[in-house]
C-alpha positions in Angstrom: 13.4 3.3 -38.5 15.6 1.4 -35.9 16.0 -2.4 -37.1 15.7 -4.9 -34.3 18.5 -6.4 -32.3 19.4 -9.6 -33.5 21.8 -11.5 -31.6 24.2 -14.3 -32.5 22.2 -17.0 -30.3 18.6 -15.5 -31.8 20.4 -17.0 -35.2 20.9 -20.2 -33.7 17.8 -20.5 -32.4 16.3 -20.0 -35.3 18.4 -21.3 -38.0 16.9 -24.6 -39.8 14.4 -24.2 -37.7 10.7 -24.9 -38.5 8.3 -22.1 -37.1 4.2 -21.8 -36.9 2.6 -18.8 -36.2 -1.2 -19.0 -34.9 -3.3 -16.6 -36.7 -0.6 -15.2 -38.5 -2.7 -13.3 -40.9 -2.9 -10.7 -38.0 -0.8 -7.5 -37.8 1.5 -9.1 -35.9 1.7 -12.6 -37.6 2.0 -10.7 -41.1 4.9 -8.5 -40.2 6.9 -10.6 -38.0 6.9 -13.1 -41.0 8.1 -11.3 -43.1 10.9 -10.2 -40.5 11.6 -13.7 -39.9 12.1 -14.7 -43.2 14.5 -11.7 -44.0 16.6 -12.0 -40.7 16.7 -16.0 -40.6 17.8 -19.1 -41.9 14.5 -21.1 -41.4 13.2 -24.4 -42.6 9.6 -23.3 -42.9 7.5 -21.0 -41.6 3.9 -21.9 -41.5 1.0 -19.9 -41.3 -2.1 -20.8 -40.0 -5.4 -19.0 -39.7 -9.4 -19.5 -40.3 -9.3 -17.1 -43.6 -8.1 -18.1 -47.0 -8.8 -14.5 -48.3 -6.1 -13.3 -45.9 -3.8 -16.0 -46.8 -4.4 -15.7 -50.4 -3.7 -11.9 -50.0 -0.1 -12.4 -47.7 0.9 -15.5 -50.0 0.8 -12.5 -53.1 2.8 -10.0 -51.1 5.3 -12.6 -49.5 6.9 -14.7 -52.3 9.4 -17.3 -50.3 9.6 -21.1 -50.9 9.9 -21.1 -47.2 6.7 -19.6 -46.5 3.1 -21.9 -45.9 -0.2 -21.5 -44.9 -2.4 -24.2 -43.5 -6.4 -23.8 -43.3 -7.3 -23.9 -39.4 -9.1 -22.8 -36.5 -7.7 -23.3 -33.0 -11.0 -24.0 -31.7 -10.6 -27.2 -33.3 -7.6 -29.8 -31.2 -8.0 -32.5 -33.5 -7.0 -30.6 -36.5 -4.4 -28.0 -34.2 -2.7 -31.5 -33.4 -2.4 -33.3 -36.8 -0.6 -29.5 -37.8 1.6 -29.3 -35.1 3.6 -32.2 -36.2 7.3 -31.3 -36.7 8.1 -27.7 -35.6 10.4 -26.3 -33.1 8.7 -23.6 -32.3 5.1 -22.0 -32.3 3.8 -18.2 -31.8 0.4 -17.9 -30.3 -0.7 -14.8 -31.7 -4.6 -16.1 -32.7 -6.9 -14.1 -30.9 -10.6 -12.3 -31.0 -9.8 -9.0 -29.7 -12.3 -5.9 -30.8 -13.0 -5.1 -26.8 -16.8 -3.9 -27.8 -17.7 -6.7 -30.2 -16.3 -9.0 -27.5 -18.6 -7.0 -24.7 -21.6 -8.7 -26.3 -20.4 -12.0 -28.0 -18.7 -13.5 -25.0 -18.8 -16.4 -25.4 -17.5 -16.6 -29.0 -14.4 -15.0 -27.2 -13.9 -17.4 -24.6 -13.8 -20.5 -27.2 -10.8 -18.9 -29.3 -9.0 -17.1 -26.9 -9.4 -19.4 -23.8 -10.2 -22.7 -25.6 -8.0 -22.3 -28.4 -5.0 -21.5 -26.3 -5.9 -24.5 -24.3 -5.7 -26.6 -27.3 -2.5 -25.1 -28.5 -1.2 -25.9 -25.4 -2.4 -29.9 -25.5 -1.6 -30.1 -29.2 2.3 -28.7 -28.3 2.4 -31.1 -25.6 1.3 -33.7 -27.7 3.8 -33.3 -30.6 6.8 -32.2 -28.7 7.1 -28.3 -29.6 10.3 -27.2 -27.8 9.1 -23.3 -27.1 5.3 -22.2 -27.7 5.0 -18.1 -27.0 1.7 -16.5 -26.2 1.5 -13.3 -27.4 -0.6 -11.4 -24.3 -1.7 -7.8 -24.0 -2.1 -5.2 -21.2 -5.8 -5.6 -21.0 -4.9 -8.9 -18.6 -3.6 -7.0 -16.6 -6.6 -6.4 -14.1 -9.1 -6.9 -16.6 -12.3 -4.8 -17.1 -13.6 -6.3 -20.0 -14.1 -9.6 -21.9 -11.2 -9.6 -24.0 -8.9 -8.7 -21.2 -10.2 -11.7 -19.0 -10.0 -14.4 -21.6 -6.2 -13.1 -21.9 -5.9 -13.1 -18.4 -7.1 -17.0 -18.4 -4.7 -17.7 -21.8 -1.7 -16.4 -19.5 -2.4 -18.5 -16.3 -3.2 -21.7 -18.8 0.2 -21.4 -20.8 2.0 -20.8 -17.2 0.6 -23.7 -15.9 1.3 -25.9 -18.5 4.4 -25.9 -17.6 3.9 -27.5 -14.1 2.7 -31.0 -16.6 4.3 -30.9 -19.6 7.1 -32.5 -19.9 10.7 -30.8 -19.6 11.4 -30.5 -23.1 8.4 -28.6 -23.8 8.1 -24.9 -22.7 5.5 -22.1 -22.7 6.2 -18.4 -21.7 3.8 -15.1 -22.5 4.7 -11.4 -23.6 2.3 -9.1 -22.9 2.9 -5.8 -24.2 0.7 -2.7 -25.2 -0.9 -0.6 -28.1 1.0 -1.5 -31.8 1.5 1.8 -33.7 -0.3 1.2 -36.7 -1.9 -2.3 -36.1 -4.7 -3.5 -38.3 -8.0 -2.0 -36.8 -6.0 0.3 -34.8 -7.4 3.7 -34.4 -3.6 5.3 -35.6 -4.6 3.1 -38.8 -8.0 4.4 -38.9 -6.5 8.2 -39.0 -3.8 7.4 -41.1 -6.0 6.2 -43.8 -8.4 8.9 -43.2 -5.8 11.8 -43.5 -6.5 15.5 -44.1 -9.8 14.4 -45.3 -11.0 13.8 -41.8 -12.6 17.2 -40.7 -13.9 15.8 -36.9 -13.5 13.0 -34.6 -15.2 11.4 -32.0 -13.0 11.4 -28.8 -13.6 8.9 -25.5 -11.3 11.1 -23.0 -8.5 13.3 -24.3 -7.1 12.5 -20.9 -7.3 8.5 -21.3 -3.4 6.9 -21.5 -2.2 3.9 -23.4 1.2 2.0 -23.8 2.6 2.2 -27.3 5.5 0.4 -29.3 6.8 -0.1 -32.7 6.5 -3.7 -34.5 10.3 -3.5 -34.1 10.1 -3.2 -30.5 7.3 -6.3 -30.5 9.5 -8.2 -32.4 12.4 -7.7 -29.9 10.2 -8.6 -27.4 9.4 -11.9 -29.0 13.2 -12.6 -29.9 14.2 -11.5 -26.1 11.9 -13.9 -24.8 12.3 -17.2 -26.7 15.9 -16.5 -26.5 15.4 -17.0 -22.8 12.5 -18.2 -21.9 12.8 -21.4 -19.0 8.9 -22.1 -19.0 6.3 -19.9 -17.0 7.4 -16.5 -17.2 5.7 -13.0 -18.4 8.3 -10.7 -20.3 6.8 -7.1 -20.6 8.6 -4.2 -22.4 9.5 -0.7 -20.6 7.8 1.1 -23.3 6.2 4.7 -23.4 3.0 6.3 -22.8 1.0 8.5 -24.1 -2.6 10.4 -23.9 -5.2 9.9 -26.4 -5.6 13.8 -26.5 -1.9 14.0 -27.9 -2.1 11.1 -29.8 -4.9 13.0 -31.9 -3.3 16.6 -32.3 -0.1 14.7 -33.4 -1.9 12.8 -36.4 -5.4 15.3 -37.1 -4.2 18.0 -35.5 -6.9 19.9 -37.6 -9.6 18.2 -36.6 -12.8 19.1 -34.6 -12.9 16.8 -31.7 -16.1 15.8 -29.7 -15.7 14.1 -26.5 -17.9 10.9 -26.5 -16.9 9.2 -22.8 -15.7 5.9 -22.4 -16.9 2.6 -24.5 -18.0 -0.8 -22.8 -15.4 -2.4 -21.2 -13.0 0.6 -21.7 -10.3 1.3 -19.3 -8.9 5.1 -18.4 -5.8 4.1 -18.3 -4.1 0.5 -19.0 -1.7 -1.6 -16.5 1.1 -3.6 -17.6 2.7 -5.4 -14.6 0.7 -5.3 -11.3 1.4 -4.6 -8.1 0.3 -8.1 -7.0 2.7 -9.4 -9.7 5.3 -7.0 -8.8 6.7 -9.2 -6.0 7.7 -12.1 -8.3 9.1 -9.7 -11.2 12.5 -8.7 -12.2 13.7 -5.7 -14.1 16.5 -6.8 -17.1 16.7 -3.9 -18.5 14.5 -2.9 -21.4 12.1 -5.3 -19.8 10.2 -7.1 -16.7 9.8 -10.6 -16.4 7.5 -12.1 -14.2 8.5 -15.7 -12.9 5.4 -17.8 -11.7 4.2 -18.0 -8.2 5.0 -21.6 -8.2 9.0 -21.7 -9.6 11.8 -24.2 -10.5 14.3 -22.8 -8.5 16.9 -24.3 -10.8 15.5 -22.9 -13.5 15.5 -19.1 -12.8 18.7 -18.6 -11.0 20.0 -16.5 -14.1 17.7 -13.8 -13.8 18.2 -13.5 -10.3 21.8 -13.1 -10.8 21.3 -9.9 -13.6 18.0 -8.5 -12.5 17.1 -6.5 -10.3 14.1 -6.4 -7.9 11.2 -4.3 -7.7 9.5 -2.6 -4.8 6.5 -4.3 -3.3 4.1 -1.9 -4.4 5.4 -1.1 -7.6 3.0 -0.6 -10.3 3.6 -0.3 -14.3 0.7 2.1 -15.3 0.0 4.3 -18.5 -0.8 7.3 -16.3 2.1 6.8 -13.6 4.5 5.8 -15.8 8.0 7.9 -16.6 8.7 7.3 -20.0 6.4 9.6 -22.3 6.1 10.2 -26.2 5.9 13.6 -27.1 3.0 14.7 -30.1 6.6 14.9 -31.9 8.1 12.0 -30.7 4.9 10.6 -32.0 4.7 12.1 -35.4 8.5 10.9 -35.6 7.4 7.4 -35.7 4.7 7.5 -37.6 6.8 9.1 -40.7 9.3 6.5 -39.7 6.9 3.6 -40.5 5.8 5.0 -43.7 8.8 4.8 -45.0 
């Protein structure tokens, strides 16, 4: 497996630095802990999340003075500002996000993913965080379903913020697609089953989804806290691939049966839209979107190195030009086992 690009000034940024991830229990939280505290230099690294189970578990696997976990739900401001005192930087990754739970417990969904990322925003303001991330996903990107509209909403509250807080305070989004092996994930769910599983119940062989590595998340993240100026959307050129392929690659034995799409299921999955298109740049591995409303001042370096898109350009599973093969696939899946 490819380790990610670290760069000199990601060192900097990072070094004596004290870092909180929101719901960093998660798949992502978990593992880009643990790559934080091999790759860096940092103060402390907090953790905090609603489950001491979770935290008891990670605390047992991760053994580093550095490391901390604090008790907390963001639904709660009063408690998400008293925690926020004294770090430089904070990783949004909390999040309800099982799209058919969601579909009939809205409103739980709205108050951590909406609310909460409201009060992370207040509580960062309040204490004077220098960088606060949101960690987005494609399903805000024209939404269908619940959890992709309470995304949507966390994106245009964290690029809004900037437009009140004050200058030394800045909030930016990545939004990126399907995490090989994330916790819940159905790549998990086959992996864990393995040659045990005999059939499997398909939604449409034909459906396509964005995929990437925790490496490549993790670049993501670096890349944009490295250079984030306050209201932008970084999105990673990453592959695509169809669920049909995705399921001969890891069960290639197994009976399949064709079930149709779940509630609030999309076909296919949109990263960057074509509304969005005409504020977004392409910097090479990656888009970033600068807010309808910009600092001119503030965004000048992108203009000079990226490069613009056509108006109706549109980032889409099914349209796009990079795809992984049921090897390519396969490669990566030994890879991560490793």
């Amino acid at each position: 497996m490819n380790s990610p690009k670290i760069s000199r000034l990601d060192r900097s940024m990072f070094d004596r630095k004290s870092v909180l991830i929101t719901g960093g229990t998660g798949s992502f939280g978990k593992n880009f802990a643990q790559f934080l505290l091999n790759n860096f230099k940092l103060k402390k690294l907090t953790i905090l999340s609603r489950d001491e189970f979770k935290q008891f578990r990670m605390a047992e696997e991760i053994k580093d003075p550095r490391l901390d976990f604090i008790l907390g739900d963001v639904r709660d401001l009063p408690r998400i500002r008293r925690i926020f005192r004294d770090f430089d930087i904070v990783v949004h990754a909390a999040a309800l996000k099982q799209i058919p739970i969601l579909e009939h417990n809205p409103l739980e969904a709205i108050k951590t993913n909406i609310i909460g990322s409201q009060n992370v925003i207040e509580a960062a303001i309040d204490q004077g965080i220098s960088k606060v991330l949101l960690i987005s996903s494609d399903k805000a990107a024209e939404p269908i379903n619940l959890y992709g509209a309470t995304k949507l909403c966390a994106e245009k509250l964290f690029v809004t913020a900037n437009t009140y807080a004050p200058s030394a305070t800045r909030f930016s989004v990545v939004r990126y697609g399907n995490v090989i092996g994330s916790r819940g994930s159905i790549v998990e769910t086959l992996l864990a089953g393995g040659k045990s599983i005999k059939s499997v119940r398909v939604t449409d062989p034909q459906m396509t989804r964005f995929w990437l590595s925790l490496d490549q998340s993790f670049e993501l993240v670096l890349f944009a806290l490295r250079n984030m100026e306050g209201g932008e959307i970084f999105i990673p050129r990453i592959p695509s691939m169809k669920l049909g392929d995705l399921f001969d690659a890891i069960v290639p034995e197994a009976k399949k049966e064709i079930i149709g799409l779940r509630p609030g299921e999309k076909t296919h999955e949109v990263l960057l839209t074509e509304s969005e298109s005409k504020n977004a740049l392409l910097l090479g591995a990656y888009f970033v979107v600068l807010p309808e409303v910009v600092r001119e001042k503030s965004y000048k370096k992108y203009f000079k190195v990226g490069k613009k898109l056509n108006k109706k350009f549109k980032y889409a599973s099914d349209t796009n030009t990079a795809w992984l093969t049921m090897k390519n696939f396969a490669d990566k899946i030994k890879a991560r086992s490793r």
